[in-house]
C-alpha positions in Angstrom: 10.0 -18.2 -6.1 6.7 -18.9 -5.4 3.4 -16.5 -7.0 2.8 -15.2 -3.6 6.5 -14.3 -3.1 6.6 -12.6 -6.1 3.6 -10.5 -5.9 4.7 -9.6 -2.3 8.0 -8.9 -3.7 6.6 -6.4 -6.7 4.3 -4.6 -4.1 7.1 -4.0 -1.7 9.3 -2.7 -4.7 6.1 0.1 -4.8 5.6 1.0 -1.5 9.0 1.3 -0.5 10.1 3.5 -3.8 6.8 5.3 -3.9 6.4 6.4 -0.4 10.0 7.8 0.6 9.2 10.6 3.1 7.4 8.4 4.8 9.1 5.9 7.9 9.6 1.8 6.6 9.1 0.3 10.7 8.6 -3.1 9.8 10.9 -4.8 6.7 11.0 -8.7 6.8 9.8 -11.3 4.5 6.1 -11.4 3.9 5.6 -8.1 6.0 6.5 -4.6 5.4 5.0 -1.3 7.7 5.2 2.1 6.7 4.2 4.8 8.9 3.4 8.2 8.3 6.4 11.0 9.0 3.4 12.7 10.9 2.6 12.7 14.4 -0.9 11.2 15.1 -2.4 13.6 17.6 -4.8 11.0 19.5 -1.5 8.5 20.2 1.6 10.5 20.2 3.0 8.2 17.5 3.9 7.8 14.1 0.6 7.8 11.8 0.2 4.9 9.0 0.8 5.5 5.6 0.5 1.5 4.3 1.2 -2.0 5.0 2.2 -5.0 2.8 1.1 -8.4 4.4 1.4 -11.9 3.0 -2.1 -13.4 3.9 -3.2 -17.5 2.9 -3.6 -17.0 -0.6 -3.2 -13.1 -1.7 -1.1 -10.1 -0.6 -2.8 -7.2 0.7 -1.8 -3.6 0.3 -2.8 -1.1 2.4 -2.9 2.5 1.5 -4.4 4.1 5.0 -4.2 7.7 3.6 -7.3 6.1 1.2 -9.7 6.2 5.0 -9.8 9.7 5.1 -8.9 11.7 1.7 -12.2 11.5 -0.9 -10.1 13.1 -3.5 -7.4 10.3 -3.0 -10.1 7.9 -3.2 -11.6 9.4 -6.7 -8.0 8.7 -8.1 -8.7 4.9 -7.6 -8.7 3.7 -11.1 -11.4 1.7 -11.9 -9.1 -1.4 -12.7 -7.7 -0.9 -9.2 -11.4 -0.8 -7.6 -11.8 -4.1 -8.5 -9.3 -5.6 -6.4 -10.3 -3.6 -3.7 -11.7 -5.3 0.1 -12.6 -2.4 2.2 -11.8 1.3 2.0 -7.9 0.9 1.9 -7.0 -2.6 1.1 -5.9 -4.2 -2.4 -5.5 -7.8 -2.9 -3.1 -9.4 -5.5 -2.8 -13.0 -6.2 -0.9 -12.5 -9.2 1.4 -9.8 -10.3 0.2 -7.6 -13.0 1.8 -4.7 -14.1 -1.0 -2.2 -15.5 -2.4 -2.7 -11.8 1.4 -2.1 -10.4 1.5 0.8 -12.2 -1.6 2.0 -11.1 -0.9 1.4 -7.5 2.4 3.0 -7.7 1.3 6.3 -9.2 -1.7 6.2 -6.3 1.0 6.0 -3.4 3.3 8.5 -5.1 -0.2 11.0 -4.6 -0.7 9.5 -1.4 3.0 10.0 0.1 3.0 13.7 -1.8 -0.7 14.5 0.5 
């Protein structure tokens, strides 16, 4: 298994373990969606919780209850902030599992919101 594989592999493990109420719409190799058990008002449809997405040379983890939630966001250790792109997205190249852990326990708050 390739680096990429894996680390897609670990973060799937953690999104899909730590955010069970929420819906898994999307499960196939090198993408997983999750959306929200909520109904977004604006589009009648299932919010987003998070994605997992295989990109060129990382995988990125997306944690969307991050956008809104600034007590969420203070929870972002600061090991964690430094793989962060953006306001919800965490990029991995290699699996580490301090980080993992992190990340886990961050989507457990999330999916508990």
């Amino acid at each position: 298994m390739n680096p990429i594989d894996e680390v897609f592999s670990d973060l799937r493990a953690i999104m899909v373990a730590a955010a069970g109420r929420q819906v898994v719409t999307v499960d196939k190799p090198g993408r997983l969606v999750v959306r929200s058990c909520d109904v977004d008002g604006s589009t009648g449809e299932l919010g987003w919780f998070g994605t997992v997405t295989v990109k060129e040379e990382c995988v990125a983890y997306h944690l969307m209850p991050l956008y809104g939630d600034d007590g969420l966001d203070a929870a972002v250790s600061p090991a964690l902030r430094a793989v962060r792109h953006g306001r919800t997205c965490f990029r991995f190249q290699h699996s580490d599992p301090v980080l993992f852990a992190d990340l886990a326990a961050l989507t457990q708050v999330a999916d508990s919101g």
